[in-house]
C-alpha positions, 0 to 999 in steps of 0.5 A: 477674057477681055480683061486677059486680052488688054493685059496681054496688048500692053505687053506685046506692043511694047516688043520691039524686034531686037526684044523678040529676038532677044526672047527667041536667043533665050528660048533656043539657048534654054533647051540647048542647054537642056540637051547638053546639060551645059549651060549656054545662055544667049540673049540678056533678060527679058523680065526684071524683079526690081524691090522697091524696099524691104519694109512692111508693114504687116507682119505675114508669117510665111514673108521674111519682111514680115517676119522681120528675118533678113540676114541681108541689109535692109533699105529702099531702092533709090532712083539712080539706082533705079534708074542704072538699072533701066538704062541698062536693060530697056533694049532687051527688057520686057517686063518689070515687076517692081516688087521682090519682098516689102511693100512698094509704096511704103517708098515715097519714090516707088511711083517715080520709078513706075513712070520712068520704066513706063517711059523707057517703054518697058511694061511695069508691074507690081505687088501690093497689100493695097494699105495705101490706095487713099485719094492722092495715091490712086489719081497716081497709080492710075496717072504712073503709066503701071500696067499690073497691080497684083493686090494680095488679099487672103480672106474676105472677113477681116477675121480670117483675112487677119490670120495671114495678113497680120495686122493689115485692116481689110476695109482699107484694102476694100475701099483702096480698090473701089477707089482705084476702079472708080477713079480709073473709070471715071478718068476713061483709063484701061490701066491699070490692070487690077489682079486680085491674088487670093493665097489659098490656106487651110484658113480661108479656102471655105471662103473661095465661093463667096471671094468670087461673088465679091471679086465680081460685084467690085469689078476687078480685072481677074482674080488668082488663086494661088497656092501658099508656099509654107516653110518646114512644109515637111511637118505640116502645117494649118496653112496648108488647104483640105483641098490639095488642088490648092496646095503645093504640098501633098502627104508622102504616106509616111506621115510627113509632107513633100512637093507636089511637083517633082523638081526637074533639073532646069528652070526656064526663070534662069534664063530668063530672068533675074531679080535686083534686090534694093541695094542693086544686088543681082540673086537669081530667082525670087525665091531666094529672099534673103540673098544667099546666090548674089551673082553680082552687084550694080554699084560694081559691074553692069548687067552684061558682065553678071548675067554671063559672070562664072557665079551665074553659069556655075549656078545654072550649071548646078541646076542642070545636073541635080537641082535638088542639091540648091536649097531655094529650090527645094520649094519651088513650084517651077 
């Protein structure tokens, strides 16, 4: 609970009044928008997707950077860019999640970029195969002023964890973690946070019991299980778990596979939310990985313009009449 607790105080003491009332414009707008299926936005952004870069360097089947499979252009996030993008939003931004598709540290810059953001007072996070927590890294990710490392790791064997993760070393990742809660002991910090996030397949749900057991003895902060999202889901797959609980899938009776979850006509992310891709490319959710819905770019206009651009509106127009008609959102768990 403790643990929930300290994430929860760094983000609410980085709220500043003009932050909170900007969430409430955005709240009341997003129901107002509901009733009159219109949409009407007020407020700006309180959360950004910043990508880092589109490199990895695994190759995980369910990931296009893994699959190696952009259409779009593909490159590392530079700290002007960065940096525009902050300066932009820090009245109205909350929380950042410097992570989209890729692994953050693979650029040389990323930790950089953490400690600028933590300085402009914007609560930061981010998303890691965890292949790079060696000495000099962790002194600083602990030093960077990040809040929330959310560690990917799906087995606790390094034969089943390399079904998924392929070609990653689970060792590295053991190790990387012990160091980093050793370090950051040692040095007296709370941050940051350490969230394990276990992706629950058909492959490494038998494990669940003893990942709990080893979750505990390392001392992690929290521990996540989450459900797999699988392309063609439809016809099924083995990454999808025996134990639907776990699952976004279930049977439809007719031999095929469909959504647990009825996709509703709103989403709250719309609103909220939005993320940048590296090359300053402003997509509407993270679901859309390869960029099909750009509503603007950085390098040509700034934050205020896209967010209330008529691609933008257009697009939350849509998913208010009849969502199912966008293709990323035909997976979507929102």
């Amino acid at each position: 609970m403790e643990n929930k607790f300290l994430t929860s105080f760094a983000y609410l003491r980085l709220l500043s009044l003009r932050k909170l009332w900007n969430i409430f414009l955005l709240g009341s707008s997003f129901q107002l928008s509901r009733f009159l299926k219109k949409p009407i936005i007020w407020g700006m952004p309180t959360s950004l997707s910043i990508e880092p870069t589109t490199s990895c360097n695994l190759r995980c089947p369910e990931c296009p950077s893994g699959l190696r499979s952009f259409t779009r252009p593909t490159g590392m996030l530079q700290p002007e860019l960065f940096e525009k993008v902050i300066n932009e939003s820090k009245s109205h931004l909350s929380w950042l999640h410097l992570y989209f598709q890729g692994e953050p540290f693979l650029n040389p810059r990323f930790l950089e970029m953490v400690s600028y953001a933590h300085t402009q007072g914007v609560f930061t996070s981010t998303s890691t195969n965890a292949h790079y927590l060696d000495e000099a890294r962790v002194d600083a990710v602990i030093n960077s002023g990040l809040r929330q490392l959310i560690v990917s790791m799906d087995g606790i064997s390094q034969e089943v964890y390399e079904k998924y993760r392929i070609g990653g070393v689970l060792s590295k990742v053991d190790q990387g973690l012990r160091l980093l809660l050793k370090k950051r002991k040692e040095a007296g910090k709370k941050f940051p946070r350490v969230v394990l996030q276990f992706l629950v397949t058909g492959q490494n749900e038998h494990q669940i019991p003893d990942l709990k057991s080893w979750a505990k003895e390392v001392g992690v902060d929290e521990l996540q299980l989450k459900t797999t999202q699988i392309y063609d889901f439809e016809n099924g797959s083995e990454l999808i778990p025996s134990d639907l609980g776990y699952s976004r899938y279930i049977p439809d009776g007719k031999g095929k596979w469909k959504l647990k979850k009825k996709i509703e006509n709103k989403c709250w992310r719309m609103w909220q939310g939005a993320v940048v891709t590296w090359d300053g490319k402003v997509v509407p959710c993270c679901f859309d990985k390869d960029a099909a819905h750009v509503m603007g770019s950085f390098q040509e206009k700034k934050l205020e313009e896209i967010w209330h651009s008529a691609p933008y509106q257009s697009f939350r127009c849509q998913l208010l009449q009849d969502r199912t008609q966008i293709e990323i959102c035909k997976n979507c768990t929102e």
